[in-house]
C-alpha positions as a Markdown table, in Angstrom:
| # | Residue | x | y | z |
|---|---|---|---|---|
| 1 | Unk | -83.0 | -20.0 | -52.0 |
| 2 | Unk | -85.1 | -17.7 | -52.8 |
| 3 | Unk | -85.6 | -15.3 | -56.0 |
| 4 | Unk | -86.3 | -11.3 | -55.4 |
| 5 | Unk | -87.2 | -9.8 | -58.2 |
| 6 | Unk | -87.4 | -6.3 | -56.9 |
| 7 | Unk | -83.3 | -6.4 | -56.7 |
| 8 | Unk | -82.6 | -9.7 | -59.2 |
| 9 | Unk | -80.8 | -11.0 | -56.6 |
| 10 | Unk | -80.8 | -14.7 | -54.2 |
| 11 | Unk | -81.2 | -14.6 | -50.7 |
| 12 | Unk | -81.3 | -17.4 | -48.7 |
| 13 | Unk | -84.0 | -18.1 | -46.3 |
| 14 | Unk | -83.6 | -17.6 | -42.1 |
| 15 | Unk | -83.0 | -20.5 | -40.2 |
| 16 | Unk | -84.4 | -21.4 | -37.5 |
| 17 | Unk | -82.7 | -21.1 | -34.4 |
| 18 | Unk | -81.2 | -23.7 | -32.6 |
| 19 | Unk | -83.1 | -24.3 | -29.2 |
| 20 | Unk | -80.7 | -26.9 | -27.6 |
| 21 | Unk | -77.9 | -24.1 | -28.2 |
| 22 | Unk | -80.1 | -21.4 | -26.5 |
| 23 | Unk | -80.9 | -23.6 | -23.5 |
| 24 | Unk | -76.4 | -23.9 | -23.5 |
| 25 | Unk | -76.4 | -20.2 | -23.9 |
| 26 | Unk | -79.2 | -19.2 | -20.8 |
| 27 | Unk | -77.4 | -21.7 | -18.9 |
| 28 | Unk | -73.8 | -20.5 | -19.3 |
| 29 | Unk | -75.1 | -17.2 | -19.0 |
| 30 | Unk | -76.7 | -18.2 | -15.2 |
| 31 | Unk | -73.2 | -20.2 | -14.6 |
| 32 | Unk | -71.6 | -16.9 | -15.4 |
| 33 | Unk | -74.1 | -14.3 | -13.4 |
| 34 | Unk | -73.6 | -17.0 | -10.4 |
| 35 | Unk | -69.7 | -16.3 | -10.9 |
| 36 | Unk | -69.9 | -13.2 | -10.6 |
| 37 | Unk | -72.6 | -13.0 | -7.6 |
| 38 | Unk | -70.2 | -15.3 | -5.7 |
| 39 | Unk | -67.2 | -13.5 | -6.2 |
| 40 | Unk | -69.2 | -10.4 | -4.6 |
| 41 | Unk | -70.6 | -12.2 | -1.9 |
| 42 | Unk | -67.1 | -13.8 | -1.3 |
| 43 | Unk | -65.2 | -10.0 | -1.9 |
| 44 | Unk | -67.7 | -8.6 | 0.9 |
| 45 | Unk | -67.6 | -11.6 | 3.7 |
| 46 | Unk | -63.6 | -11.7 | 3.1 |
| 47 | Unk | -63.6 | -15.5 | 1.6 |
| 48 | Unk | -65.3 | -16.6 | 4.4 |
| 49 | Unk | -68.6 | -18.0 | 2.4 |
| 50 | Unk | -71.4 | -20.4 | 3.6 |
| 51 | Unk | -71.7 | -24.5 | 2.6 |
| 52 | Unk | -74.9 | -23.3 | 0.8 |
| 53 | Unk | -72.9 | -21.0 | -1.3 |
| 54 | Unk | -69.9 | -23.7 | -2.0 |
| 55 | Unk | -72.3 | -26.0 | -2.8 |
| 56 | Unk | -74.5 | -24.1 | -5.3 |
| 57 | Unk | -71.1 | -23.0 | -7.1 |
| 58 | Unk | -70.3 | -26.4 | -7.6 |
| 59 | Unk | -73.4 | -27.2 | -8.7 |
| 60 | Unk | -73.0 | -23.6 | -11.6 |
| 61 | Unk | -69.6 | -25.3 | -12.3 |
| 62 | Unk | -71.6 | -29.1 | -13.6 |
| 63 | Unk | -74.5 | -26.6 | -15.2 |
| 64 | Unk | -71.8 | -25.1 | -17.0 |
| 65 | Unk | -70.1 | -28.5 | -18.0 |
| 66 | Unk | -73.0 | -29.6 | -18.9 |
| 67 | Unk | -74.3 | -26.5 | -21.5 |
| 68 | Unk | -70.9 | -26.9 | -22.8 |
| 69 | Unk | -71.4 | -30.0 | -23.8 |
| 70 | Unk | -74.8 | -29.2 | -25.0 |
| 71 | Unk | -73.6 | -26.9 | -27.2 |
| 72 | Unk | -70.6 | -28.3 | -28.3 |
| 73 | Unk | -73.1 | -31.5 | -29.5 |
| 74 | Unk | -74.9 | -28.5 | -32.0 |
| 75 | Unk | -72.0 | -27.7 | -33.0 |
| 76 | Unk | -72.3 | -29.1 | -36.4 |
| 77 | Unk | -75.7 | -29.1 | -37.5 |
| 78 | Unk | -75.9 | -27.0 | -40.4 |
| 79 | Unk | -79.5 | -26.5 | -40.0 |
| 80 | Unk | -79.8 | -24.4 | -37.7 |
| 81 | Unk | -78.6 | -20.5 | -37.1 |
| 82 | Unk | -75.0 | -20.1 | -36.5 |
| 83 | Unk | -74.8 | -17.2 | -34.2 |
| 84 | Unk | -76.8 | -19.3 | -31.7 |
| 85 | Unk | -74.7 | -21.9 | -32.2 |
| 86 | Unk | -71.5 | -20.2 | -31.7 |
| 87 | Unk | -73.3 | -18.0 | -28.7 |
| 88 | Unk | -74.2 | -21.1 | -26.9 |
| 89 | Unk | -70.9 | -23.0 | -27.2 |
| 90 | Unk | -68.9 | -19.1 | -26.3 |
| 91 | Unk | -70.9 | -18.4 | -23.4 |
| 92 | Unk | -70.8 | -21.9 | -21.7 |
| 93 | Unk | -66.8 | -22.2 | -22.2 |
| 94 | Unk | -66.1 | -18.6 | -20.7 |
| 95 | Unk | -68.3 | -20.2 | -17.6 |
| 96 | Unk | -66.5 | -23.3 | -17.6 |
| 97 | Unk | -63.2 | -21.8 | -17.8 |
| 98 | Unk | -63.9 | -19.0 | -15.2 |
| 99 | Unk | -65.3 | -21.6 | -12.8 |
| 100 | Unk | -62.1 | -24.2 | -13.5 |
| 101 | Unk | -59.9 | -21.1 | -13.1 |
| 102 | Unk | -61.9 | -20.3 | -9.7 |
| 103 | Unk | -61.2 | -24.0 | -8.6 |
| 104 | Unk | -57.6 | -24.6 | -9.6 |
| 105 | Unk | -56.5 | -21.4 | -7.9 |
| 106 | Unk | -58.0 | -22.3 | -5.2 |
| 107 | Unk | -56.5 | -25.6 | -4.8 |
| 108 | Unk | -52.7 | -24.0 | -5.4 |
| 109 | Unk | -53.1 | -21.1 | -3.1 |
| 110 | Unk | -54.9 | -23.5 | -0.3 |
């Protein structure tokens, strides 16, 4: 900590950000732009998508797993910021569970 004498007051010093939560957070965010790309594509060619589009959503589905993970493994280290923490562990598990929702619908109504 830090002393301010202008106020009298403590304030702690920034932390640096965390960059394996910010690579989680970019690459939930491209699982979750993909998502939503592929559910145009698949809205405007009535579900009757490519194997190159099945294949890359399954391959957004492991990316997203996989920054999940990431994040979830920063989870705990106190020496970094927490909103990029939190932000990369938030936006990875909304792709995840978006994608898994995708899936297992998908598997019932087939």
């Amino acid at each position: 900590m830090s002393y301010n004498r202008r106020r009298n007051r403590y304030h702690e010093k920034k932390k640096p950000y965390a960059t394996e939560s910010i690579v989680a957070l970019v690459a939930g965010g491209i699982a979750l732009i993909l998502f939503f790309v592929f559910m145009l594509v698949a809205a405007a060619t009535a579900g009757n998508v490519g194997k190159i589009v099945s294949a890359v959503s399954v391959i957004s589905l492991i990316l997203a797993v996989v920054a999940l993970f990431n994040g979830l493994s920063m989870r705990t280290n106190e020496n970094f910021d927490k909103i990029t923490r939190l932000a990369g562990i938030i936006v990875s598990s909304t792709a995840v569970t978006l994608w898994m929702l995708l899936y297992i619908v998908g598997i019932v109504v087939a």
